[in-house]
ROGU-11770 format. One record per atom (N, C-alpha, C): residue in three letters; x, y, z. Coordinates in steps of 0.1 Angstrom, whole numbers, padded with zeros to 4 digits, always signed. Layout:
ALAXYZ;...
This chain:
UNK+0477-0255-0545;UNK+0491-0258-0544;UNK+0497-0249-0532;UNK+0502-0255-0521;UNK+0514-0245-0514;UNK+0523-0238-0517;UNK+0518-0226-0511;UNK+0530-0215-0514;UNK+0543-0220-0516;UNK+0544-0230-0509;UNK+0562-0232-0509;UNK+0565-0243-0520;UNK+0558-0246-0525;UNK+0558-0256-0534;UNK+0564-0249-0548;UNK+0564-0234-0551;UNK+0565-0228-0564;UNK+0571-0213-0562;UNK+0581-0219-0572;UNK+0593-0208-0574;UNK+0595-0199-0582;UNK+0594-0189-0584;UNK+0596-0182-0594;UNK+0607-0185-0602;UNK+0604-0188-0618;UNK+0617-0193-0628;UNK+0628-0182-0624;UNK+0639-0180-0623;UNK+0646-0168-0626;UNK+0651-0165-0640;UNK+0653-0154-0642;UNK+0656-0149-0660;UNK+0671-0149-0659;UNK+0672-0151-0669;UNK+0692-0151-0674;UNK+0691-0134-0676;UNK+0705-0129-0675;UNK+0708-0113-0677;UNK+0709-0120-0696;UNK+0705-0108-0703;UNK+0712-0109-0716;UNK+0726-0110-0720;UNK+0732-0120-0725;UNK+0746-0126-0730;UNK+0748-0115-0742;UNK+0758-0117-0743;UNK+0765-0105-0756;UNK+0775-0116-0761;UNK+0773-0120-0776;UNK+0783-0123-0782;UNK+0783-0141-0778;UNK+0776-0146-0776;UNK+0774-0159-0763;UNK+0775-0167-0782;UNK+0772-0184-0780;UNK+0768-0198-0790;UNK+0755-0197-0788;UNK+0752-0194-0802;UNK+0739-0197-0806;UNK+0736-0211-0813;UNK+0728-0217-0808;UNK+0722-0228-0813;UNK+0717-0225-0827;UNK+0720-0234-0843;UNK+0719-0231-0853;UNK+0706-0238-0858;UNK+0704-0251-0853;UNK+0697-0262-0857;UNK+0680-0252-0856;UNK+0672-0260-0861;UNK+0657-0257-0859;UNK+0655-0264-0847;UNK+0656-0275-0849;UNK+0646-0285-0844;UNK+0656-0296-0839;UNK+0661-0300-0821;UNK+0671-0307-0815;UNK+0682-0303-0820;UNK+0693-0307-0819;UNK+0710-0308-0816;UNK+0717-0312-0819;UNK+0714-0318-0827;UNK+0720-0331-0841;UNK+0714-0338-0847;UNK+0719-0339-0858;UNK+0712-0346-0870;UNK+0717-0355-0874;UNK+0730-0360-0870;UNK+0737-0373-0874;UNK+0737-0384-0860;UNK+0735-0398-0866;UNK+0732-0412-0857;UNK+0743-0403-0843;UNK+0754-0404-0846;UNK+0763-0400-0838;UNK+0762-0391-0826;UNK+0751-0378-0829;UNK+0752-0370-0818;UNK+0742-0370-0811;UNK+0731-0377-0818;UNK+0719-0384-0812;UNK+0727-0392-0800;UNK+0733-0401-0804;UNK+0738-0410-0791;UNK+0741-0401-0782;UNK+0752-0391-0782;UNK+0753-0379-0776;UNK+0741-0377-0767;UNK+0734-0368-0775;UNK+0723-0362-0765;UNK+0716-0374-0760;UNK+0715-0383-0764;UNK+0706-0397-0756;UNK+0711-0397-0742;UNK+0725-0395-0739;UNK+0728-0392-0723;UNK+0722-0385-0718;UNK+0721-0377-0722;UNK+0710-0366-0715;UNK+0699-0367-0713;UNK+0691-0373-0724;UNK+0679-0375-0718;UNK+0674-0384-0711;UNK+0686-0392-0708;UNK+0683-0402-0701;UNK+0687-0397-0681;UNK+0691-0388-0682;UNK+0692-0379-0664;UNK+0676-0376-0662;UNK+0668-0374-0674;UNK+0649-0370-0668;UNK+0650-0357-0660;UNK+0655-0350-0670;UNK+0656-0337-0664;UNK+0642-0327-0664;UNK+0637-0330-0672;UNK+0623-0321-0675;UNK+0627-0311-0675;UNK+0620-0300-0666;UNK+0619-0285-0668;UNK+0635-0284-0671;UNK+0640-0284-0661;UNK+0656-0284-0668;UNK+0660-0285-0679;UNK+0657-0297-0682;UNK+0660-0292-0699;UNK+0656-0289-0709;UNK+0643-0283-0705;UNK+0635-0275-0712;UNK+0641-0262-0714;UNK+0648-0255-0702;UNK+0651-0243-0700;UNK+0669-0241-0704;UNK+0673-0254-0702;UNK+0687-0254-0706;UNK+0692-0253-0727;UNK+0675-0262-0731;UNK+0675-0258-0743;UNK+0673-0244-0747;UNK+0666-0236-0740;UNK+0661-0221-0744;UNK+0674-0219-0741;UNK+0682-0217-0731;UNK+0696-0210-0731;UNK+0708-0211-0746;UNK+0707-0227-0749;UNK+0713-0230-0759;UNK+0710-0222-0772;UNK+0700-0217-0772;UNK+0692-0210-0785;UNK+0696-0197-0779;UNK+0696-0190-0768;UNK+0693-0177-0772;UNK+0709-0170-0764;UNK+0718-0178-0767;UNK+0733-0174-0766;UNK+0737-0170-0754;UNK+0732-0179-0744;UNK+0735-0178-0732;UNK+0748-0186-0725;UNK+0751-0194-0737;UNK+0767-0202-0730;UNK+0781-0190-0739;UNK+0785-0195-0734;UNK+0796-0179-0734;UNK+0810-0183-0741;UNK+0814-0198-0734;UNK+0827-0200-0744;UNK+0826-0219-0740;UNK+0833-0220-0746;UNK+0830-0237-0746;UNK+0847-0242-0748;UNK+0851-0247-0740;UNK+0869-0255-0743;UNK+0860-0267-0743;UNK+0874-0275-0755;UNK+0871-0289-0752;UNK+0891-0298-0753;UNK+0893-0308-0741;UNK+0904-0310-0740;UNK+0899-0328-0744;UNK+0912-0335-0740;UNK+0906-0346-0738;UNK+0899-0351-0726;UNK+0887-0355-0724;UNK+0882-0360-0714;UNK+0869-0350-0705;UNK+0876-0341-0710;UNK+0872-0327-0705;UNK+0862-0316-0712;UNK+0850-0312-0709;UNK+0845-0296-0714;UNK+0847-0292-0703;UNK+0850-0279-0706;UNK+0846-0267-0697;UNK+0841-0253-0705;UNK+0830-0248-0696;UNK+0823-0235-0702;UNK+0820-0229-0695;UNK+0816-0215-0702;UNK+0808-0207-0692;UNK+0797-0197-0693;UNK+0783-0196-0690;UNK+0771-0200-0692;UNK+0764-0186-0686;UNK+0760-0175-0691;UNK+0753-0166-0682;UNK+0740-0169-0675;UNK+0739-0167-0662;UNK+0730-0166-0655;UNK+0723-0158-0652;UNK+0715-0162-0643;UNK+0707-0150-0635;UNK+0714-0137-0626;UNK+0726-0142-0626;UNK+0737-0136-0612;UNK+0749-0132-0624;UNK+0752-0117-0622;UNK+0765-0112-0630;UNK+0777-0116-0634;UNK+0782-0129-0626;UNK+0790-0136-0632;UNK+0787-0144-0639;UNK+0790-0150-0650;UNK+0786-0166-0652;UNK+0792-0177-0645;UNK+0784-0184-0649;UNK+0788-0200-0641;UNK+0798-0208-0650;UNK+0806-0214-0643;UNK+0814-0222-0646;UNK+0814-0238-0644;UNK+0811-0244-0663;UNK+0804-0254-0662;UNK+0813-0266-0668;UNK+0818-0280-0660;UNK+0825-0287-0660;UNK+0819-0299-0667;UNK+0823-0306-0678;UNK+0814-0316-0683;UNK+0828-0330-0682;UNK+0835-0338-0673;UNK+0842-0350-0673;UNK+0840-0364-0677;UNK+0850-0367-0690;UNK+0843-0380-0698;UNK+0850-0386-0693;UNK+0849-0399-0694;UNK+0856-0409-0688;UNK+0863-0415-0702;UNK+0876-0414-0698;UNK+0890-0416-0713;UNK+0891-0429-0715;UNK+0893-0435-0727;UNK+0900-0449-0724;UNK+0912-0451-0728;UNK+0921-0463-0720;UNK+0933-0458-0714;UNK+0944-0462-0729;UNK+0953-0462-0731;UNK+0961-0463-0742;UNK+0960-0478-0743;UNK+0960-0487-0732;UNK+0963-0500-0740;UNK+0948-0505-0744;UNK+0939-0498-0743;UNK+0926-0497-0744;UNK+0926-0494-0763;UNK+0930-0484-0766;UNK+0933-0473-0777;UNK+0941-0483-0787;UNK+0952-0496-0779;UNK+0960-0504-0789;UNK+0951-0511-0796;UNK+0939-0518-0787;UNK+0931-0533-0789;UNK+0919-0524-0800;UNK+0917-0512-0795;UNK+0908-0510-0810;UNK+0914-0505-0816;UNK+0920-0500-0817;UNK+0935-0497-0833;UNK+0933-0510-0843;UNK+0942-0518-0835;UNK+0941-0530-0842;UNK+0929-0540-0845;UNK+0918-0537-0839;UNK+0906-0544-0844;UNK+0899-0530-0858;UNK+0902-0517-0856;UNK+0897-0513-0868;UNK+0907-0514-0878;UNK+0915-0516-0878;UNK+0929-0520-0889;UNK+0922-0532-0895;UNK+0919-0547-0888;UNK+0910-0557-0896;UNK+0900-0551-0902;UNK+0895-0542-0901;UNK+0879-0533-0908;UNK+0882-0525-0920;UNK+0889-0529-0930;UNK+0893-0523-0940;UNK+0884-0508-0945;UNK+0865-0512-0947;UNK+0859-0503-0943;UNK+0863-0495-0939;UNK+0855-0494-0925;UNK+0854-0488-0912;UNK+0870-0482-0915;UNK+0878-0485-0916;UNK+0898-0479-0911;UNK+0891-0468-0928;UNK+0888-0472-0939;UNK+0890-0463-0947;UNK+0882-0452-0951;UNK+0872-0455-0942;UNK+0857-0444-0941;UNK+0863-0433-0930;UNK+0870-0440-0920;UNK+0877-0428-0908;UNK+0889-0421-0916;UNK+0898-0423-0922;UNK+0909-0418-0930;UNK+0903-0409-0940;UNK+0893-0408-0944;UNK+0887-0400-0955;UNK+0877-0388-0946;UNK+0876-0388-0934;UNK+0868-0381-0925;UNK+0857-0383-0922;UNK+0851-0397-0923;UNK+0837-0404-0925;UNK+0834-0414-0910;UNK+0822-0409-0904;UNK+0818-0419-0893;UNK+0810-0429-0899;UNK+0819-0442-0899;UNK+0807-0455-0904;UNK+0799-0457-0895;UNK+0787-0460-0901;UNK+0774-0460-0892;UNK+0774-0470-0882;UNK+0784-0484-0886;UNK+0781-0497-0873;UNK+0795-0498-0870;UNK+0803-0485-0866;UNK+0817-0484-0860;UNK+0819-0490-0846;UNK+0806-0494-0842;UNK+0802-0493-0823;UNK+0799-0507-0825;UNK+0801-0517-0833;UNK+0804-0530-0832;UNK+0819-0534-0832;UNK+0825-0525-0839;UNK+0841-0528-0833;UNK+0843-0528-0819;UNK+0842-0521-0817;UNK+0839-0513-0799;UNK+0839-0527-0793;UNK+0821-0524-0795;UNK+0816-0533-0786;UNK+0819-0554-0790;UNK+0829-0557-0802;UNK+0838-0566-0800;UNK+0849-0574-0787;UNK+0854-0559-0787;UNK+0862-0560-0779;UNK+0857-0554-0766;UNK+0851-0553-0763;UNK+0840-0548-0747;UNK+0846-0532-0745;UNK+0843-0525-0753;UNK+0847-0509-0749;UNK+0839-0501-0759;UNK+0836-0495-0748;UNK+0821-0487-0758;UNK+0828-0475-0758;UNK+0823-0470-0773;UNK+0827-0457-0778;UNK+0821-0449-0772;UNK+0810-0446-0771;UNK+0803-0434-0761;UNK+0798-0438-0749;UNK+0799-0428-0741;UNK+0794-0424-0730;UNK+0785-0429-0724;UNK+0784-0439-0712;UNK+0769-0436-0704;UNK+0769-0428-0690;UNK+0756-0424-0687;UNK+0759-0415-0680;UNK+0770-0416-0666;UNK+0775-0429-0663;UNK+0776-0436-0650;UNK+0797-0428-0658;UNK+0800-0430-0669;UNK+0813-0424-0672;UNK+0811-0408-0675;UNK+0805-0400-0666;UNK+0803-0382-0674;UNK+0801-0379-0658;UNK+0806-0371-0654;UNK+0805-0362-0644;UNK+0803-0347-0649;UNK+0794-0345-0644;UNK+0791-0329-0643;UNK+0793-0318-0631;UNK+0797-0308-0629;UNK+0794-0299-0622;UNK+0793-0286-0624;UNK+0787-0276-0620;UNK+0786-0261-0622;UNK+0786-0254-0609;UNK+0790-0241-0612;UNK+0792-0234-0600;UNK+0780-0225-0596;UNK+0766-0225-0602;UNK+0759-0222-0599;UNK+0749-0229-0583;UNK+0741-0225-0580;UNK+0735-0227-0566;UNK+0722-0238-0567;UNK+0720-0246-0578;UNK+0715-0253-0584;UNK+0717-0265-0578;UNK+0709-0273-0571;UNK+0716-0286-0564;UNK+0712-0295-0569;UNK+0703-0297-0581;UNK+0705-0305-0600;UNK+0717-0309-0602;UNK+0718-0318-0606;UNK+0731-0324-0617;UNK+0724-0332-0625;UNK+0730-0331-0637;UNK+0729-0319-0644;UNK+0721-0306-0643;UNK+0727-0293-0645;UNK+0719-0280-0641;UNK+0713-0281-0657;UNK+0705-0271-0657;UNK+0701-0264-0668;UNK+0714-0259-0675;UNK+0724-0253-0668;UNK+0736-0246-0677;UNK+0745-0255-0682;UNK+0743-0268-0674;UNK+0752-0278-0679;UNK+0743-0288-0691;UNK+0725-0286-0689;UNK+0723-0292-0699;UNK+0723-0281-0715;UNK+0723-0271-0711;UNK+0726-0261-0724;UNK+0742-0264-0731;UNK+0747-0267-0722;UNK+0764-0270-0733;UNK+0759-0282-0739;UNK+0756-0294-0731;UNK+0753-0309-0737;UNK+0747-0307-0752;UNK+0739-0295-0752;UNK+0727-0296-0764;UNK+0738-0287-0775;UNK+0747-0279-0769;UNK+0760-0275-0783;UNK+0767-0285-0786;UNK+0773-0293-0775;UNK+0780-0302-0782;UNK+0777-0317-0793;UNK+0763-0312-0788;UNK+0756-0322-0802;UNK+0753-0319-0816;UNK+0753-0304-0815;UNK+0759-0295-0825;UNK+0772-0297-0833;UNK+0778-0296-0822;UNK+0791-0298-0826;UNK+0799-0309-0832;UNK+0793-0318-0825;UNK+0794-0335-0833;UNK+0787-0339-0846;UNK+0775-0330-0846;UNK+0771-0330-0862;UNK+0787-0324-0870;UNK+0788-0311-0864;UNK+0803-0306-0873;UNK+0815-0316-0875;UNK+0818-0321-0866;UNK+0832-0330-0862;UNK+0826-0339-0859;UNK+0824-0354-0864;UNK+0824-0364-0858;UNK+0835-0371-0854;UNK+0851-0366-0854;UNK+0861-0369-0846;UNK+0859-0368-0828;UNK+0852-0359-0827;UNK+0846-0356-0813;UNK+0848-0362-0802;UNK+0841-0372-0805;UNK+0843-0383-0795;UNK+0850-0395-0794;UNK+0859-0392-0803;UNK+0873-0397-0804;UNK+0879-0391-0792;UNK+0880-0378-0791;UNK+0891-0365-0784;UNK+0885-0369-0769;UNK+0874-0367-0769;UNK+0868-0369-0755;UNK+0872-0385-0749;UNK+0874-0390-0756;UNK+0875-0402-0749;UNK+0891-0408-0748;UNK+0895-0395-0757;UNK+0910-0398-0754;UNK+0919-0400-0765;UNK+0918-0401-0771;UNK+0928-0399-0785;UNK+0922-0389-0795;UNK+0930-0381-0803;UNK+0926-0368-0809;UNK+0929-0374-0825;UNK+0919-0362-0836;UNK+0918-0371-0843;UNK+0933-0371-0852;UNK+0943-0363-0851;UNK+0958-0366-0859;UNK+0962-0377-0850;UNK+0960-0381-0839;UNK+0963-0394-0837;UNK+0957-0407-0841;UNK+0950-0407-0841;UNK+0942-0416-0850;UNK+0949-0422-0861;UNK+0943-0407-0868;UNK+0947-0411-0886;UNK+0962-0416-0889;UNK+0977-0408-0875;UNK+0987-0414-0876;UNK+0989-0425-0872;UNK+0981-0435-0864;UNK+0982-0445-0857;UNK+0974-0457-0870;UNK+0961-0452-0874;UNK+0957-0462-0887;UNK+0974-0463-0897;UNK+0972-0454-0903;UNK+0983-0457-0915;UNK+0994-0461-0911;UNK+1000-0460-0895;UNK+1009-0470-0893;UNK+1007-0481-0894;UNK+0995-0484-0892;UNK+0995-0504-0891;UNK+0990-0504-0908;UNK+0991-0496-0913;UNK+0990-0499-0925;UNK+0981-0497-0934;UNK+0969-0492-0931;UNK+0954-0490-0936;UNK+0959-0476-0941;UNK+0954-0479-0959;UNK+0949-0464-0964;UNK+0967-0462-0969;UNK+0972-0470-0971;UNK+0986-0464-0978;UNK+0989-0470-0989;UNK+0995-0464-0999;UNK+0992-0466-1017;UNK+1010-0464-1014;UNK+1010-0473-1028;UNK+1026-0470-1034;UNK+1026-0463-1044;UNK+1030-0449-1040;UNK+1033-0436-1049;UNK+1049-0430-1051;UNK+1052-0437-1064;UNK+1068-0437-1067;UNK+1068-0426-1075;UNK+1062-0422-1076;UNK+1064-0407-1087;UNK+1070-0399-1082;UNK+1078-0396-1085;UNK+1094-0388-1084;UNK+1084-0375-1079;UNK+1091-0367-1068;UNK+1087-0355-1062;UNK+1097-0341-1067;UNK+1087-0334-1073;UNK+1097-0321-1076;UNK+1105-0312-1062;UNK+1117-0312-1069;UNK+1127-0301-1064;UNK+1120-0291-1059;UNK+1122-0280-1048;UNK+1118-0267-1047;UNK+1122-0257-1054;UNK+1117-0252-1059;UNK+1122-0238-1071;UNK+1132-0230-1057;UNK+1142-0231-1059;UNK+1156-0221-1052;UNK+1151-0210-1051;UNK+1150-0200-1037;UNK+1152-0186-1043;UNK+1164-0183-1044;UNK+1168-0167-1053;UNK+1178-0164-1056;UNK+1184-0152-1044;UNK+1199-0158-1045;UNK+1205-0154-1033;UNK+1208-0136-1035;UNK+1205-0133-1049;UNK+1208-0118-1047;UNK+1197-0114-1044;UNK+1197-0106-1032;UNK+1185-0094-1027;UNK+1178-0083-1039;UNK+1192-0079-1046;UNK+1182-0069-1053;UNK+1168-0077-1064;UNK+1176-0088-1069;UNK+1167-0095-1074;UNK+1152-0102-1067;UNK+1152-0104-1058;UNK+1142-0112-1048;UNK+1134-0098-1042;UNK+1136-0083-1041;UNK+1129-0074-1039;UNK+1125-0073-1055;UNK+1130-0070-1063;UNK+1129-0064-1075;UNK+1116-0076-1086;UNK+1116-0083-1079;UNK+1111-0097-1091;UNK+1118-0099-1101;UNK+1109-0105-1112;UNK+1114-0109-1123;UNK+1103-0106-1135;UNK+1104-0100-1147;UNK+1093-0095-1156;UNK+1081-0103-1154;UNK+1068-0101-1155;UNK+1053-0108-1155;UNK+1057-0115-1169;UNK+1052-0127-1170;UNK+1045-0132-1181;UNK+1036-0127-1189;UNK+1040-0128-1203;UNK+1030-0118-1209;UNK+1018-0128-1209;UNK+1014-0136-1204;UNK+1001-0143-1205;UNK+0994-0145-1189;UNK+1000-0134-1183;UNK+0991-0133-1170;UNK+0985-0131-1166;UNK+0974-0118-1173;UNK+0966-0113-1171;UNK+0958-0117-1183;UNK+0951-0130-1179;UNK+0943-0138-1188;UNK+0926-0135-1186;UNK+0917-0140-1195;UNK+0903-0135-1193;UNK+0901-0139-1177;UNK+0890-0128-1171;UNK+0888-0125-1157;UNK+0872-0132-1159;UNK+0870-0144-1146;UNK+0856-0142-1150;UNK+0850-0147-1137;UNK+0839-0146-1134;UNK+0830-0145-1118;UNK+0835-0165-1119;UNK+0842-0168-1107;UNK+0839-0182-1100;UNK+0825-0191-1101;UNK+0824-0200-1106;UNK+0819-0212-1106;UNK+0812-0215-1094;UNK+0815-0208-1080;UNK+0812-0218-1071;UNK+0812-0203-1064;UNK+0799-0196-1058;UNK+0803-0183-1048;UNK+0807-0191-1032;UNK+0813-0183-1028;UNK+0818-0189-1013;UNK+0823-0202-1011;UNK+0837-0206-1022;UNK+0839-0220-1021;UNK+0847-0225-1012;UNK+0856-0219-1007;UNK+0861-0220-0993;UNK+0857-0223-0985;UNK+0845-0213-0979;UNK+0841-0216-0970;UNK+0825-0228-0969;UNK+0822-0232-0982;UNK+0813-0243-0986;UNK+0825-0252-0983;UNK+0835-0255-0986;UNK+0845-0264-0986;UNK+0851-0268-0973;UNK+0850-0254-0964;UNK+0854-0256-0946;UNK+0844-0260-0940;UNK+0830-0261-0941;UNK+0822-0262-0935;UNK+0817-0256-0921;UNK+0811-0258-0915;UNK+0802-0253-0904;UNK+0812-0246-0895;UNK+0810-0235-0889;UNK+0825-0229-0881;UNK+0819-0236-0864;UNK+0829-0239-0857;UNK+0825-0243-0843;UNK+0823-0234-0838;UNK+0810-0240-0831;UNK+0806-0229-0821;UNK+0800-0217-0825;UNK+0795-0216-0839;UNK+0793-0200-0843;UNK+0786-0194-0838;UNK+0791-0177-0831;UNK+0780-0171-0826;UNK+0772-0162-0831;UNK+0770-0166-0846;UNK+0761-0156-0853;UNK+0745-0154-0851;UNK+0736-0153-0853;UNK+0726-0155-0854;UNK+0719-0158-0867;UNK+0725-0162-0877;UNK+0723-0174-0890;UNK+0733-0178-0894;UNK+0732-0190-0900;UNK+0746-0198-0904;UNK+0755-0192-0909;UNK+0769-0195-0908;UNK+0780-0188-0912;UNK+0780-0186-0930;UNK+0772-0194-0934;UNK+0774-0197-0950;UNK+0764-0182-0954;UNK+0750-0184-0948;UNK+0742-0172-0951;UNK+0748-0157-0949;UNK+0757-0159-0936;UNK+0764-0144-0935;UNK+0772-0142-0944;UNK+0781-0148-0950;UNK+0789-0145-0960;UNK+0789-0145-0971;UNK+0780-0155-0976;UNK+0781-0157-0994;UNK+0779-0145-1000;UNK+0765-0135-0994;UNK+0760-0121-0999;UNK+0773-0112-1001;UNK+0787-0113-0991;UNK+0796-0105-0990;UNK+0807-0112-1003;UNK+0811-0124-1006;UNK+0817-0132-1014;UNK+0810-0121-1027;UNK+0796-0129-1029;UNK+0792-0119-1044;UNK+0792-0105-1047;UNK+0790-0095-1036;UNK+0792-0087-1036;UNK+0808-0084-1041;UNK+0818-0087-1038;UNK+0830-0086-1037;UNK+0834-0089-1051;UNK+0829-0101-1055;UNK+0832-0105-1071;UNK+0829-0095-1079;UNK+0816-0089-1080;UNK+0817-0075-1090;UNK+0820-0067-1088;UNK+0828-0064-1075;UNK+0836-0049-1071;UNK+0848-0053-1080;UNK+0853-0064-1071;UNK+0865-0068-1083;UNK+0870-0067-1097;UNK+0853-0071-1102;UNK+0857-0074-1118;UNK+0853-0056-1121;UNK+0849-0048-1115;UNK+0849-0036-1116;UNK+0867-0030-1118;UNK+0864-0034-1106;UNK+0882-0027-1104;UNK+0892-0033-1114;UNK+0892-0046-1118;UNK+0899-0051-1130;UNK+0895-0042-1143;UNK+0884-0038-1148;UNK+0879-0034-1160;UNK+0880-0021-1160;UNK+0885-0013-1149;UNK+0887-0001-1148;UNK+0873+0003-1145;UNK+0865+0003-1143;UNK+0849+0005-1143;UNK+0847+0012-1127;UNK+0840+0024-1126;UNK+0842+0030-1112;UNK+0830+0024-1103;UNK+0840+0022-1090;UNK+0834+0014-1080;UNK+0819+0023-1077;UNK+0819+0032-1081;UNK+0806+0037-1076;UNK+0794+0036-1082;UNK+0783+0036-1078;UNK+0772+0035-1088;UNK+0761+0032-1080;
């Protein structure tokens, strides 16, 4: 092989605090972000995205915005600044946004699987009904980075692609936003045409008034003698955050669930310590 033929890889400086890739094994697990990364692998990037995936794992992208139409990030390199890395979707236009409105409003389905927070699996037949594809091909995605890399896509720009397939497992609203309607628009735009709305005539309670005297509103009003009812450890440790699911973008180094549940239980028996009068030490 000629000398000039082979380059020495360069090494990333160590990131502090960077998106760590959570996944074992690829970037998404749902049909949906698969489509996603299918753009990508369809650029035939090789070594590039071999090496863009190692960045995605070892917390080398730094912050990640997402607007409509638009990512932007920023990605540590080999060089003390990071790079600044531009990902441009191609939107579709609002009268675009009316004709599938009203073709998912006919999809009783599909309109009530989205209203409940649910991607139906053959949603991209509505789409593709009316000739507008929900995702991306690569010919609607412009990339750029400010690195010296004369790739498109770079390695740094294929390290975000491989979080945001991440991220589409988390939100499958996603690519809603990117393409141009966000998902409170949506859901207000469905239940206008009328999908997903119930007749609920059940009279709505009054707000309990506060009272206009201060001393009373500082002072309260006696506890219930039935307040302080049997105390006992939750049914469910870390239900909140089992209930919020996956945090975006987390930069921990194990799932947000593993980092916390230990501190939830912990906290329950300190608690029921401190309720029982029992000393916190031991």
């Amino acid at each position: 092989m000629p000398y000039w033929d082979y380059y020495e890889p360069s090494r990333p400086r160590e990131a502090k605090g960077g998106i760590k890739a959570q996944s074992k094994s690829g970037f998404g697990s749902s049909w949906w972000a698969k489509r996603w990364l299918a753009v990508l692998d369809s650029y035939g990037l090789g070594a590039r995205l071999t090496r863009g995936r190692s960045y995605a794992r070892s917390g080398q992208v730094l912050s990640i915005d997402i607007t409509s139409g638009s990512v932007r990030a920023r990605v540590q390199g080999s060089r003390p600044k990071p790079y600044d890395v531009s990902i441009q979707v191609a939107t579709l236009s609002p009268a675009h946004w009316d004709t599938i409105l009203e073709a998912l409003s006919g999809q009783a389905l599909f309109a009530a699987k989205l209203l409940s927070g649910e991607m139906p699996q053959d949603i991209e037949q509505v789409f593709q009904k009316v000739h507008l594809p929900l995702f991306p091909t690569a010919r609607d995605l412009r990339t750029s980075c400010s690195c010296p890399d004369d790739s498109n896509p770079c390695k740094h720009s294929a390290a975000v692609y491989c979080l945001l397939g991440e991220e589409f497992d988390r939100d499958p609203f996603l690519i809603f936003s990117l393409r141009g309607i966000t998902r409170e628009e949506l859901m207000t735009r469905l239940t206008g045409l009328g999908v997903g709305t119930t007749d609920d005539s059940r009279p709505s309670l009054p707000p309990e008034p506060l009272s206009a005297d201060p001393a009373t509103f500082w002072q309260g009003t006696p506890l219930p003698a039935d307040l302080w009812q049997e105390v006992r450890r939750p049914p469910v440790s870390a239900a909140l955050v089992k209930r919020l699911g996956a945090f975006p973008f987390w930069r921990g180094t194990t799932p947000i669930l593993e980092a916390v549940e230990p501190i939830y239980t912990d906290a329950t028996a300190r608690g029921l310590d401190v309720y029982l009068g029992e000393s916190a030490e031991k």
